[in-house]
MARNUVO-73842 format. One record per residue (C-alpha): residue in one letter; y, z, x. Coordinates in steps of 0.25 Angstrom, whole numbers, padded with zeros to 4 digits, always signed. Layout:
! residues N
{residuo->A	north->Y	up->Z	east->X};
...
***
This chain:
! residues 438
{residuo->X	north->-0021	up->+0126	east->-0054};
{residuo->X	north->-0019	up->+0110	east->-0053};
{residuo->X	north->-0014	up->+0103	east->-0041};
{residuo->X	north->-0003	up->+0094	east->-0045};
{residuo->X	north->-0005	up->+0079	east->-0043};
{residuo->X	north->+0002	up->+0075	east->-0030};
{residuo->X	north->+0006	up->+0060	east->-0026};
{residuo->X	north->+0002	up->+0050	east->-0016};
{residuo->X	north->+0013	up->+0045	east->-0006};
{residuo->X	north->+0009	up->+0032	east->+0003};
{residuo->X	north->+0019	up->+0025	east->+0010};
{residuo->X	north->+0021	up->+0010	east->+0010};
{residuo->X	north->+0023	up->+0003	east->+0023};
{residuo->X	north->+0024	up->-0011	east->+0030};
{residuo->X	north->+0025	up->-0012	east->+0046};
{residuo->X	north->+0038	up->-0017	east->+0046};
{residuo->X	north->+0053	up->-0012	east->+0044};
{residuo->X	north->+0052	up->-0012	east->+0027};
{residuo->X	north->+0042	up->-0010	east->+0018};
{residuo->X	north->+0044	up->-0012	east->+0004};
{residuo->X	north->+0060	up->-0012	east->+0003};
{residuo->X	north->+0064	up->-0025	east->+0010};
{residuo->X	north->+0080	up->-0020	east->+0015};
{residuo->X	north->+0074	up->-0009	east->+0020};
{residuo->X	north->+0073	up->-0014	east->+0035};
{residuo->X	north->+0090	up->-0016	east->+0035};
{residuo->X	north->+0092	up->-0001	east->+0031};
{residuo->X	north->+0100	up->+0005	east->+0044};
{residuo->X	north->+0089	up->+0016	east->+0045};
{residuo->X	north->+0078	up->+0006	east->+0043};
{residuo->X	north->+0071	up->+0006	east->+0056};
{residuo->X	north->+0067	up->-0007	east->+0063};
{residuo->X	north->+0064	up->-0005	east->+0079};
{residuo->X	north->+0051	up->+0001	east->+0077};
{residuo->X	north->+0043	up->-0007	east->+0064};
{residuo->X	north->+0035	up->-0013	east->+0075};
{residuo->X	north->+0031	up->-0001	east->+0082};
{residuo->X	north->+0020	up->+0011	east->+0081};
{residuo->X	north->+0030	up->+0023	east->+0081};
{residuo->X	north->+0034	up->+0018	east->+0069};
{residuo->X	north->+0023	up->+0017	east->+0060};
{residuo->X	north->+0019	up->+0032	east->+0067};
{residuo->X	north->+0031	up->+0039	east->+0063};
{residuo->X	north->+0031	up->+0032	east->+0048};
{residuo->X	north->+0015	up->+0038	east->+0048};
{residuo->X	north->+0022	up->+0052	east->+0053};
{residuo->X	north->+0032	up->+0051	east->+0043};
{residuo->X	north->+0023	up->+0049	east->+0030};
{residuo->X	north->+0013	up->+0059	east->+0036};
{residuo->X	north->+0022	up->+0068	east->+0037};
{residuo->X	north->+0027	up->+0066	east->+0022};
{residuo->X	north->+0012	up->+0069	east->+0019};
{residuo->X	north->+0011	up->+0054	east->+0013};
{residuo->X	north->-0003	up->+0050	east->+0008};
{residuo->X	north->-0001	up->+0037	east->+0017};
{residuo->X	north->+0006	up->+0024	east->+0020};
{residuo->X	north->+0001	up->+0010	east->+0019};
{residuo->X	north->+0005	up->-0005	east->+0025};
{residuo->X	north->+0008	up->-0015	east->+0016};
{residuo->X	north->+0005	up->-0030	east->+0023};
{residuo->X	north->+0004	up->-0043	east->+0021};
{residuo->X	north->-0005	up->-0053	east->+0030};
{residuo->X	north->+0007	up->-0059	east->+0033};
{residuo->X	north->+0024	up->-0061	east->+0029};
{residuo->X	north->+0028	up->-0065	east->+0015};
{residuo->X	north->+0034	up->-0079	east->+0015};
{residuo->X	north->+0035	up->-0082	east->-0002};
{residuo->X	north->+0047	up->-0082	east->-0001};
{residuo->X	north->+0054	up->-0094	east->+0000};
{residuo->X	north->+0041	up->-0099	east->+0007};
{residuo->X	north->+0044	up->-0090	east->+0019};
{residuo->X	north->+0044	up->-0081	east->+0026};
{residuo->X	north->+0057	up->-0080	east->+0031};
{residuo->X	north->+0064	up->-0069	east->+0023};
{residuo->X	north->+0053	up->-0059	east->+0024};
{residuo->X	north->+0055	up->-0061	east->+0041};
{residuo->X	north->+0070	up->-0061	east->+0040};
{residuo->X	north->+0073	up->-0050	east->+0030};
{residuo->X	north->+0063	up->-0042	east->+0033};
{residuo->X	north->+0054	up->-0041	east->+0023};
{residuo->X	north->+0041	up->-0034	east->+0024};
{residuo->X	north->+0033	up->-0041	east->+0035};
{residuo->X	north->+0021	up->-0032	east->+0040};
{residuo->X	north->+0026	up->-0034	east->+0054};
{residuo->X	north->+0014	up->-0027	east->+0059};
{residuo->X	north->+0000	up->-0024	east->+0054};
{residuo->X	north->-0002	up->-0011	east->+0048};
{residuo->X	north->-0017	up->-0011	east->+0054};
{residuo->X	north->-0011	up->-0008	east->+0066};
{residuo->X	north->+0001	up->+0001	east->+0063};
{residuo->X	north->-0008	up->+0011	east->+0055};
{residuo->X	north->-0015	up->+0015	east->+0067};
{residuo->X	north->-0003	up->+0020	east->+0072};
{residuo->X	north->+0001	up->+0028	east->+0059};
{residuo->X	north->-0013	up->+0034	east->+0059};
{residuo->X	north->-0011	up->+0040	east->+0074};
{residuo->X	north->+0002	up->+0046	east->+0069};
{residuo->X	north->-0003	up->+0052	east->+0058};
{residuo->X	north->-0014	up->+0061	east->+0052};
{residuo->X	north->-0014	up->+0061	east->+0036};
{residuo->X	north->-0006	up->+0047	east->+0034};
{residuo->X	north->-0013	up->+0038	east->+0025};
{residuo->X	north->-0013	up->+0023	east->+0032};
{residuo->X	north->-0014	up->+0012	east->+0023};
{residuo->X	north->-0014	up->-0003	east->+0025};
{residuo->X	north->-0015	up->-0017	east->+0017};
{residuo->X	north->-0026	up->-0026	east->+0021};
{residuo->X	north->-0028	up->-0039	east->+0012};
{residuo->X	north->-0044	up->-0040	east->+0007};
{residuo->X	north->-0040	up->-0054	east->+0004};
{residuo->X	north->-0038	up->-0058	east->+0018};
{residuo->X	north->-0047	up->-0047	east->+0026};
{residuo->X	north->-0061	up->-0046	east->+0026};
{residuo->X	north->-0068	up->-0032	east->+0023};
{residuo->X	north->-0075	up->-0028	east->+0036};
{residuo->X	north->-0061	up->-0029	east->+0044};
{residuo->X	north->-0055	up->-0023	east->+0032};
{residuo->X	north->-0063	up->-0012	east->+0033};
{residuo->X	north->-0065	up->-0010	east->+0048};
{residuo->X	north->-0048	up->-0009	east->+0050};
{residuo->X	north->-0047	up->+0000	east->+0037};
{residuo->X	north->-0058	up->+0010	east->+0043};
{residuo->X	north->-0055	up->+0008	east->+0057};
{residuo->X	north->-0040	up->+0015	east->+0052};
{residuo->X	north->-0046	up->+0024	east->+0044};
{residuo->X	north->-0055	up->+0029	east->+0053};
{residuo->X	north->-0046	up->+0029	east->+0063};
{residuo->X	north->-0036	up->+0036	east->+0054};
{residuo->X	north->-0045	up->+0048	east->+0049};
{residuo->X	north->-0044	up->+0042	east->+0036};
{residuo->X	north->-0033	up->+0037	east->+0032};
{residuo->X	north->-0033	up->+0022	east->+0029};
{residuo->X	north->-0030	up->+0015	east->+0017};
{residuo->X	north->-0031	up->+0001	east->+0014};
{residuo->X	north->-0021	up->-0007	east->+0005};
{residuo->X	north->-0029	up->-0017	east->-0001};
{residuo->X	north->-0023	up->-0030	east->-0001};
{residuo->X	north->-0028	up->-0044	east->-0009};
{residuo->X	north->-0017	up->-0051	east->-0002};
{residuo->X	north->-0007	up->-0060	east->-0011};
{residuo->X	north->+0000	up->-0069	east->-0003};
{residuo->X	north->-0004	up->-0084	east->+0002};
{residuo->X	north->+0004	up->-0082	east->+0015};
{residuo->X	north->-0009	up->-0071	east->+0018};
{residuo->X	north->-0020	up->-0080	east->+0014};
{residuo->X	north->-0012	up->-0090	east->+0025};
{residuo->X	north->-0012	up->-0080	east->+0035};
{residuo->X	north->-0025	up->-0078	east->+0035};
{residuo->X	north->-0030	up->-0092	east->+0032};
{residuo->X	north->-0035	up->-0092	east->+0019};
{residuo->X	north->-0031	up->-0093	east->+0004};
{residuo->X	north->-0026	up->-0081	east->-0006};
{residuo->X	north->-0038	up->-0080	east->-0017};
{residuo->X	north->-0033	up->-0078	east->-0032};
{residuo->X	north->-0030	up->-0064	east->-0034};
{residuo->X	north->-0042	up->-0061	east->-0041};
{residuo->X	north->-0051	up->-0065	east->-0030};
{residuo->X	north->-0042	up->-0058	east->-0020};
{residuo->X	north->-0045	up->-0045	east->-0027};
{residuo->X	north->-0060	up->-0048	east->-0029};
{residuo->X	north->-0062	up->-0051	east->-0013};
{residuo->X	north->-0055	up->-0038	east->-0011};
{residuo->X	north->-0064	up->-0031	east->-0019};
{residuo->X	north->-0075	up->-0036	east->-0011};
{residuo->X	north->-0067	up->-0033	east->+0002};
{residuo->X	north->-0066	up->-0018	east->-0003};
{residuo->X	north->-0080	up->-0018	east->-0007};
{residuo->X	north->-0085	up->-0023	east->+0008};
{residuo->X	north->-0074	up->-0014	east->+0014};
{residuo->X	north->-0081	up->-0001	east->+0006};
{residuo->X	north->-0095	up->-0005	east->+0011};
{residuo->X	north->-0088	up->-0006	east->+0026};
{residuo->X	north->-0084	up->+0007	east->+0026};
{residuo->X	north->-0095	up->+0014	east->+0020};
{residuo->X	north->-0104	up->+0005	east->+0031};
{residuo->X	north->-0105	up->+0019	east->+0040};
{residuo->X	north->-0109	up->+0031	east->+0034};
{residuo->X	north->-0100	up->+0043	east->+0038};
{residuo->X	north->-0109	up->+0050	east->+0046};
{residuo->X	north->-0114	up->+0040	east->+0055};
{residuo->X	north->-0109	up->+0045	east->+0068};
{residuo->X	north->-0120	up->+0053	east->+0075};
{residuo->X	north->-0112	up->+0053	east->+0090};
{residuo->X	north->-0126	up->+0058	east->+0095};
{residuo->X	north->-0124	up->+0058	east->+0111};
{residuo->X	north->-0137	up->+0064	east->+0114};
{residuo->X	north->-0146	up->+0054	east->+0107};
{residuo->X	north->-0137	up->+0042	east->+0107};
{residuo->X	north->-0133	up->+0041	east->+0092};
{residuo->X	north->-0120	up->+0035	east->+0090};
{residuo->X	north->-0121	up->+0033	east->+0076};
{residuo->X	north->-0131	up->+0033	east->+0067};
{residuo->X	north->-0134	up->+0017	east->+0062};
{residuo->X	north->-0141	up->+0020	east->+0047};
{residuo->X	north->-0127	up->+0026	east->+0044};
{residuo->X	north->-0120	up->+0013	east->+0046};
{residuo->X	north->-0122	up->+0002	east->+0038};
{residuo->X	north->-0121	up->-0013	east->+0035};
{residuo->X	north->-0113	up->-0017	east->+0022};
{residuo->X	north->-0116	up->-0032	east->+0019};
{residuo->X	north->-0107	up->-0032	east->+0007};
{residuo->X	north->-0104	up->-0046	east->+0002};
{residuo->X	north->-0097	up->-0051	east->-0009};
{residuo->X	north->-0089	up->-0065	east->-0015};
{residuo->X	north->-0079	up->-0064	east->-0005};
{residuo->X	north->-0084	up->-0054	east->+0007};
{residuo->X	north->-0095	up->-0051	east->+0016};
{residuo->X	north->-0098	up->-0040	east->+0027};
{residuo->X	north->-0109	up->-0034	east->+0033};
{residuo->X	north->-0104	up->-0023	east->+0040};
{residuo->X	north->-0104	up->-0012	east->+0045};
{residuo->X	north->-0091	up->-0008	east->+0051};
{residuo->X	north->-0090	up->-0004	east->+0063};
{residuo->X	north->-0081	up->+0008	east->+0058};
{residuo->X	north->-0086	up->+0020	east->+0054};
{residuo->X	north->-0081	up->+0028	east->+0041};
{residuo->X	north->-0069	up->+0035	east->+0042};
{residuo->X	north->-0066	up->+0049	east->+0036};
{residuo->X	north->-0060	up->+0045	east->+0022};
{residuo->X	north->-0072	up->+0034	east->+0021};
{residuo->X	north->-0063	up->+0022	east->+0020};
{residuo->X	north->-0047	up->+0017	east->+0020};
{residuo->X	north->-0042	up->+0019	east->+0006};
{residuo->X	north->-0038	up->+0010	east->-0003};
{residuo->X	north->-0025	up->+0007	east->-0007};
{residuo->X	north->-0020	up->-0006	east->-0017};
{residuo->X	north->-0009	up->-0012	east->-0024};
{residuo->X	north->-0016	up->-0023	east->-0035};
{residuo->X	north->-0007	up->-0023	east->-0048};
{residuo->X	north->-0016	up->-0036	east->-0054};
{residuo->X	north->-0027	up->-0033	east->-0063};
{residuo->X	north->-0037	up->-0035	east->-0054};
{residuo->X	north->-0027	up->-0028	east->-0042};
{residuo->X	north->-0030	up->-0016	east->-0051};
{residuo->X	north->-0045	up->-0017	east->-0052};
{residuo->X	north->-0045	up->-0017	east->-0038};
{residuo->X	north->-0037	up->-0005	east->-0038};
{residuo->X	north->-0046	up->+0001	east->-0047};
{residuo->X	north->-0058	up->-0001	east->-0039};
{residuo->X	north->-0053	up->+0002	east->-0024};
{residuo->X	north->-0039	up->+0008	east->-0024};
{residuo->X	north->-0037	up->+0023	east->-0018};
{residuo->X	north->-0022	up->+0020	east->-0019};
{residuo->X	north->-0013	up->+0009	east->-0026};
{residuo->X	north->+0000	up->+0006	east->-0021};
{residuo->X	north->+0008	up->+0000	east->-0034};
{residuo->X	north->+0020	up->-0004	east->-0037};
{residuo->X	north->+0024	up->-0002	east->-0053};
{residuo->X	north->+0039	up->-0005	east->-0056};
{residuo->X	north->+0040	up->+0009	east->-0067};
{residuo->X	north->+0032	up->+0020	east->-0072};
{residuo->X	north->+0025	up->+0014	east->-0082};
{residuo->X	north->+0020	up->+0003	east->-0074};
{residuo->X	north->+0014	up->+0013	east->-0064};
{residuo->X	north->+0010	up->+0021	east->-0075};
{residuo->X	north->+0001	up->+0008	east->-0081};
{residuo->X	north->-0001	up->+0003	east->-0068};
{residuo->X	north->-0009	up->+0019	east->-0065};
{residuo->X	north->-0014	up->+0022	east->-0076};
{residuo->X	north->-0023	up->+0008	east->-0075};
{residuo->X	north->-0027	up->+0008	east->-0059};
{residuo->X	north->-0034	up->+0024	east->-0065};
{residuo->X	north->-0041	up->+0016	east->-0077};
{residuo->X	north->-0047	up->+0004	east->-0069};
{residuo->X	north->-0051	up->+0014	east->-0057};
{residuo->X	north->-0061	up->+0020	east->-0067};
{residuo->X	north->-0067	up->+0009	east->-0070};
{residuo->X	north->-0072	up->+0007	east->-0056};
{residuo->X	north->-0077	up->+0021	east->-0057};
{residuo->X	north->-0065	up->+0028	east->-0050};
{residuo->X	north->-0057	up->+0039	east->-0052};
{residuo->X	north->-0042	up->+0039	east->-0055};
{residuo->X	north->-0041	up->+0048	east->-0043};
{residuo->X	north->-0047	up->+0039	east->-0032};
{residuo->X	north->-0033	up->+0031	east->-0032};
{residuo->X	north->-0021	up->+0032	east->-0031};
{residuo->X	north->-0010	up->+0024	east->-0037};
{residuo->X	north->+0004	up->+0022	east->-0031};
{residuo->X	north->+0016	up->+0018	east->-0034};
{residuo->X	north->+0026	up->+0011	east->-0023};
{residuo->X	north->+0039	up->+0018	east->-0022};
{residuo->X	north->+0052	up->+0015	east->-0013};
{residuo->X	north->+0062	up->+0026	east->-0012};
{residuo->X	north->+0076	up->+0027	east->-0009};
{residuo->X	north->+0082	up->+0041	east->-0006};
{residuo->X	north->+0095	up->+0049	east->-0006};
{residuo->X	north->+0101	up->+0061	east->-0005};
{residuo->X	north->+0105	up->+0059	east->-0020};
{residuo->X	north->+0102	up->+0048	east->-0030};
{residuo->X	north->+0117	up->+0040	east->-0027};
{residuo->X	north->+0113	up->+0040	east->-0012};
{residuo->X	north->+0099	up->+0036	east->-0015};
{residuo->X	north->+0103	up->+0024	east->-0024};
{residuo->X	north->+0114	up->+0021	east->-0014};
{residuo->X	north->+0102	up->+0019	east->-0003};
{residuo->X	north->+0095	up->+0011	east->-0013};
{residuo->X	north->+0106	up->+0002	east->-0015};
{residuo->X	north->+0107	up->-0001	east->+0000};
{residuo->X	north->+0094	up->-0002	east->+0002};
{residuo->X	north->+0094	up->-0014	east->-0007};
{residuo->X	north->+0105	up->-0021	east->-0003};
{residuo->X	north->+0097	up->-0024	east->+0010};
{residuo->X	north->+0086	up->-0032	east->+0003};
{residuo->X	north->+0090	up->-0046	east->+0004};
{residuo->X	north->+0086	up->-0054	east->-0009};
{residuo->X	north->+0079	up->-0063	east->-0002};
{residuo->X	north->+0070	up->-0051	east->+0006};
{residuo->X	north->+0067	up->-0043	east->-0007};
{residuo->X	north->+0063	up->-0061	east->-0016};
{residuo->X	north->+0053	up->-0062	east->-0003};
{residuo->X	north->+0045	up->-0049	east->-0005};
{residuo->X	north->+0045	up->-0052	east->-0019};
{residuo->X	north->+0041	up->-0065	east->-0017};
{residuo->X	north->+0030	up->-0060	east->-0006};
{residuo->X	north->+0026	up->-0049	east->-0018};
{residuo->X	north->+0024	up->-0057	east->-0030};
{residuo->X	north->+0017	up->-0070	east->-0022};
{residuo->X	north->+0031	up->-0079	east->-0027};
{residuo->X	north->+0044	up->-0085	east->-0022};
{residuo->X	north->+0052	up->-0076	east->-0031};
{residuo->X	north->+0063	up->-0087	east->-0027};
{residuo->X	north->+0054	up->-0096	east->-0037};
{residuo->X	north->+0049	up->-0086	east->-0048};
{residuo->X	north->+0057	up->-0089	east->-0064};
{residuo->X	north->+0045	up->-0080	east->-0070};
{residuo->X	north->+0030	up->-0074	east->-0070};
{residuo->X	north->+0025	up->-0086	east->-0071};
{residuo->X	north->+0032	up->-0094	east->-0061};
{residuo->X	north->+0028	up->-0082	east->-0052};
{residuo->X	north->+0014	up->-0083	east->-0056};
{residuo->X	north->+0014	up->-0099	east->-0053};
{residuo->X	north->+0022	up->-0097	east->-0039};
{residuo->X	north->+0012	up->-0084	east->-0035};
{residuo->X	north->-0003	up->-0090	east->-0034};
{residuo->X	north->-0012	up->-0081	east->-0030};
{residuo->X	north->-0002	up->-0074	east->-0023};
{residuo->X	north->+0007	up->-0062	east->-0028};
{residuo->X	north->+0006	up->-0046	east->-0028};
{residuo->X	north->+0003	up->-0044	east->-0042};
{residuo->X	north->+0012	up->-0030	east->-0040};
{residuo->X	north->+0023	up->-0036	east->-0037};
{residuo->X	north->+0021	up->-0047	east->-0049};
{residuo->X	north->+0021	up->-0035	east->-0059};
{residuo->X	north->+0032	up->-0026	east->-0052};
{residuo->X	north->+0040	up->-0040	east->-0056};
{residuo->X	north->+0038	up->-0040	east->-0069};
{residuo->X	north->+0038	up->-0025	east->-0071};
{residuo->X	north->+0050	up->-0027	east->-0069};
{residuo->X	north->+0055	up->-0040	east->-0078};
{residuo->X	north->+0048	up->-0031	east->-0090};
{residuo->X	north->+0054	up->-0019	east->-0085};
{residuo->X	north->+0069	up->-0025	east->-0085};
{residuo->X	north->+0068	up->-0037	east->-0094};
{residuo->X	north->+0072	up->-0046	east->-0082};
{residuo->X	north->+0067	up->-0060	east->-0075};
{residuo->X	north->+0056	up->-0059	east->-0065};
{residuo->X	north->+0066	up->-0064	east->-0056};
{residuo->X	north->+0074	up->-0053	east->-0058};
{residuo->X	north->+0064	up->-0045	east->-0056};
{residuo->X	north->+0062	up->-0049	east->-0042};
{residuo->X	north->+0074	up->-0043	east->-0040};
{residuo->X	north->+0075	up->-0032	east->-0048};
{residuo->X	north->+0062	up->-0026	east->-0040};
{residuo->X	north->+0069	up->-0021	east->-0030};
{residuo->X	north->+0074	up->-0011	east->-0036};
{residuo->X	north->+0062	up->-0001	east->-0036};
{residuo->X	north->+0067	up->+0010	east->-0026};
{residuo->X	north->+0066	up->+0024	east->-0031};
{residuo->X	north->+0080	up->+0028	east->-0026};
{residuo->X	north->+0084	up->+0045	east->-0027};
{residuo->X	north->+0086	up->+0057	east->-0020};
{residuo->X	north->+0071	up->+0063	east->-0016};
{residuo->X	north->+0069	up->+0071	east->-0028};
{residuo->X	north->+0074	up->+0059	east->-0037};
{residuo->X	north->+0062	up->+0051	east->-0030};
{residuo->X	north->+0052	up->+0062	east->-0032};
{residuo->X	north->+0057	up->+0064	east->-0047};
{residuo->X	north->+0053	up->+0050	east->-0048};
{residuo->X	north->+0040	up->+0049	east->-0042};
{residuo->X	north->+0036	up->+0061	east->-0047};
{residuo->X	north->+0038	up->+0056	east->-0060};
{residuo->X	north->+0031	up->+0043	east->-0059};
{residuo->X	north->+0018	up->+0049	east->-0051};
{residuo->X	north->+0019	up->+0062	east->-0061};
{residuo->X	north->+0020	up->+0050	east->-0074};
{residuo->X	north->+0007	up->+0044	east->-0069};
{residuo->X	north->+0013	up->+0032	east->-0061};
{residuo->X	north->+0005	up->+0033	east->-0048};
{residuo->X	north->-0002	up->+0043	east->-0039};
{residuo->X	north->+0010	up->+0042	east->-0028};
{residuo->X	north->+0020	up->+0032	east->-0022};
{residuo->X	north->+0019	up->+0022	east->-0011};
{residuo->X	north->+0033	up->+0025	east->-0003};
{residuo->X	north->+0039	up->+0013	east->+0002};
{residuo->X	north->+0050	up->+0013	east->+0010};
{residuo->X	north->+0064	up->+0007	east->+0008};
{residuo->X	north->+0066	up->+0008	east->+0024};
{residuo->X	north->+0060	up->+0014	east->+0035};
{residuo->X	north->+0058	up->+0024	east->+0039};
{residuo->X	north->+0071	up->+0032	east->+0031};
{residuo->X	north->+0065	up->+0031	east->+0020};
{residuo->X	north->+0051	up->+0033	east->+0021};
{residuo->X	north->+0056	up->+0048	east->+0029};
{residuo->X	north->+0068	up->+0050	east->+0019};
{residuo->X	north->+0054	up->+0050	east->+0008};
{residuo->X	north->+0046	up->+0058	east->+0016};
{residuo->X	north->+0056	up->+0069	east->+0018};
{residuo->X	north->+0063	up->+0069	east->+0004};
{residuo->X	north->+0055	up->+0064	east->-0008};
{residuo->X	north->+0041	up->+0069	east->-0002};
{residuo->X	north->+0045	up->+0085	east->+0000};
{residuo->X	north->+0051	up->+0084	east->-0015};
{residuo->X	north->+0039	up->+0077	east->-0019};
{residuo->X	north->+0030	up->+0087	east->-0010};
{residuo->X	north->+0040	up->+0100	east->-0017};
{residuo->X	north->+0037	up->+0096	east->-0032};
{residuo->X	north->+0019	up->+0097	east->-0027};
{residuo->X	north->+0019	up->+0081	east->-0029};
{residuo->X	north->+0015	up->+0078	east->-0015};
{residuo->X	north->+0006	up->+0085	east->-0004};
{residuo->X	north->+0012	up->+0092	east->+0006};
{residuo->X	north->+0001	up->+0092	east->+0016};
{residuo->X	north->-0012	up->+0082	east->+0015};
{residuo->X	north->-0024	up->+0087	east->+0012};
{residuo->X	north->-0034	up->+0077	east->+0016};
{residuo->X	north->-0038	up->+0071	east->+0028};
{residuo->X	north->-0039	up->+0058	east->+0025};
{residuo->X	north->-0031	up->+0047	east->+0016};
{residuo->X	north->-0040	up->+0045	east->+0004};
{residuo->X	north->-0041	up->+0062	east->+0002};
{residuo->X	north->-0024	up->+0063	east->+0005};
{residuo->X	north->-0023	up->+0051	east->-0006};
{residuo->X	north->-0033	up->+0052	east->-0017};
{residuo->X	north->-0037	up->+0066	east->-0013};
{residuo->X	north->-0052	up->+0065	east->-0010};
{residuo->X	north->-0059	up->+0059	east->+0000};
{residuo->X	north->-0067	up->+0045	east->-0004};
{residuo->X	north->-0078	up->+0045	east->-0015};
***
C-alpha cells in the first residue's frame, strides 16, 4: 500500500502588526498591544504547533524601506512591514513554547560574515533540539549596504559571496564531530580535542579559521530555506535550498518554476526529494464564498495606495511613482530589486495584457478568498498539479486569520490524508523533507 503524498505548511511571519497584507493591522480584530511583547510570539508558536505546521519563518530586512518617494515616511506612518524587532531574539522565545515547531529566520550573507552566521544558526538550533532553519538572504536594497557601511555588490557577486559564505558556514558546522563529548569526571576529560577541528576555509570573498565554539546539534545543521527567482537565484537554490519560499502569480508559472529547481538540483548531485518547494499563499475565509469575498473586499479597502506603491517600490528596488516600462524599471533599480517581485510584475502584464504600471496595482489582488473547503479544493489542486510541495501561510491580519486557518482549512486538509496529523520526526529537517541530513 502507497502513502499518499502529504504537504508542507510553513508560516510567514514579521515581528510587527502585519506581514504580507499591508491594511491588515486596521482590521478591528487585528491586535496591536502586544507585537512588542514575548507572550505574543509564544502563543503564535502554540498556535501553529498545535496545527502541526511544519514551521514558521521571519522575513527581515537590515533596516526600513524608504524608495518610496525617497523616504521613509510612508512605511512609518502606514504601517508597513517594519521588522520592529529582531527575530534573533524572538525565536528563543517561540522555541521554549513549543516542542516540534520549525523556527526559521532571514540572515543577509551579503552583510554578515560566516562564522557569526553560523555560531547564531547553531546556537538556536542546538538550543531548539533541531529546529532552525535559515532563510538565506543576498540582500537587494542600498539603504542595507548604508546601514552597515558598505556598498550593495552586483547581483551576481552577491550570489557568488553567498556561495562562499554557505560553503564556510558547512565546514563551521561540521567543525565538532558528534561524539565529542566524553563528560569523564573521574579522569578529567571534558571533551575529547581530536574530535574538533580547525576549518581554515578561504575563498575570494571569505575567510575563517574556526572552530566554533558550538557543538553539533541533533539534526546537524539549521536548514536551509530561499527565495532566488534570477537565474543564478535558482542555481543557488539548486545547490543549498532544503525549502524555497516562491511566489508564482498562476499554476503554470509554479508548474515551470517546480519542474526547473528539481532539474538544476541533479546537476549538483541532489535528489528531488532534499527540497522542498513552496508556494506563498494569503487566505481569506468565510462561512460561505459571499461572506468570504465580502471580507476580502474589506480587507482591501484598508490598504492605502500609497502603503501598498511603497512596498512594491521596496520589492522590485524602484520608485513605482517613476516607472512608464521594464526598462525604465531596469534603469531606475541598479543593483537593487527582488528579482521575485520583478517577475510577479510581469506575470502579470502577460497574464492580463496591461501596463506594468497597471500591474503594480493589479498585484494586489492574489488572496485566495472561500469557505475552508473552497481553499483546500484549491490548494489541493495546485499541490496535486505539481505546483509545489506545500504553502507558505501568510496572514492577512493577526492573529484571526492565521487561527480562523488552523482550525478550518487544516482539519479539511488533514480529513482528505493531505496533511499530518501528528509529526513524526523529532527535529525540522526529518518533519520537512522526511529524513534526517545526508
Amino acid at each position: 500500500m502507497t502513502t499518499r503524498r502529504q504537504m508542507r505548511l510553513v508560516a510567514y511571519s514579521k515581528t510587527g502588526p502585519t506581514a504580507r497584507h499591508m491594511g491588515g493591522w486596521r482590521h478591528p480584530e487585528s491586535t496591536l498591544d502586544d507585537f512588542l511583547t514575548p507572550a505574543r510570539y509564544a502563543q503564535y508558536a502554540r498556535t501553529l504547533e498545535d496545527a502541526k505546521f511544519d514551521g514558521c519563518f521571519f522575513a527581515d530586512l537590515i533596516g526600513i524601506y524608504d524608495i518610496y518617494g525617497g523616504s521613509f515616511e510612508t512605511y512609518v506612518r502606514n504601517g508597513g512591514q517594519i521588522s520592529y524587532l529582531d527575530p534573533m531574539v524572538v525565536l528563543p522565545v517561540m522555541a521554549a513554547a513549543t516542542t516540534h515547531l520549525g523556527l526559521g529566520i532571514t540572515l543577509s550573507s551579503t552583510f554578515h560574515n560566516p562564522y557569526h552566521l553560523a555560531r547564531w544558526l547553531l546556537s538556536l538550533d542546538v538550543l531548539s533540539g533541531g529546529r532552525a532553519a535559515w532563510n538565506v538572504v543576498t540582500s537587494a536594497a542600498d539603504l542595507e549596504a548604508k546601514n552597515v557601511g558598505g556598498t550593495l555588490p552586483p547581483r551576481e557577486e552577491r550570489y557568488d559571496r553567498a556561495d562562499e559564505v554557505l560553503e564556510a558556514c558547512f565546514a563551521l558546522w561540521d567543525s565538532w564531530d558528534a561524539d565529542a563529548f566524553v563528560f569523564d569526571k573521574e579522569n578529567g576529560v571534558f571533551a575529547d580535542p581530536d574530535k574538533v577541528h580547525y576549518v581554515d576555509y578561504e575563498g575570494r570573498w571569505v575567510k575563517t579559521r574556526g572552530p566554533l565554539p558550538t557543538p553539533r546539534s541533533p539534526q546537524g545543521r539549521p536548514v536551509i530555506m530561499q527565495a532566488g527567482s534570477s537565474d543564478r537565484g535558482r542555481d543557488f537554490a539548486g545547490r543549498w535550498a532544503e525549502a524555497i519560499f516562491t511566489d508564482q502569480r498562476n499554476l503554470g508559472a509554479m508548474q515551470e518554476f517546480y519542474t526547473d529547481i528539481k532539474t538544476r538540483m541533479s546537476t549538483f548531485g541532489r535528489s528531488p526529494d532534499d527540497c522542498v518547494i513552496l508556494q506563498a499563499s494569503t487566505f481569506v475565509l468565510g462561512e460561505t464564498e459571499s461572506i468570504a469575498r465580502e471580507r476580502a473586499a474589506y480587507l482591501k479597502s484598508l490598504v492605502k495606495p500609497e502603503t501598498w506603491a511603497a512596498r512594491i517600490s521596496g520589492s522590485i528596488g524602484a520608485d513605482v511613482n517613476k516607472l512608464t516600462d521594464t526598462k525604465s524599471m531596469a534603469e531606475l533599480q541598479g543593483n537593487q530589486g527582488i528579482r521575485g517581485a520583478e517577475d510577479r510584475l510581469t506575470q502579470a502584464v502577460a497574464e492580463k495584457g496591461i501596463t506594468l504600471a497597471q500591474a503594480v496595482t493589479a498585484d494586489k489582488d492574489d488572496e485566495i478568498v472561500g469557505t475552508p473547503a473552497q481553499v483546500a479544493d484549491h490548494l489541493q489542486h495546485i499541490f496535486e498539479s505539481g505546483g509545489c510541495d506545500g504553502f507558505i501561510v501568510a496572514p492577512t491580519y493577526f492573529p484571526g486569520m492565521i487561527e480562523q486557518f488552523c482550525r478550518s482549512v487544516v482539519p479539511e486538509l488533514q480529513r482528505r490524508g493531505l496533511f499530518r496529523k501528528e509529526y513524526t520526526g523529532r527535529t525540522l529537517r526529518e518533519n520537512l523533507l522526511g529524513k534526517a541530513m545526508n
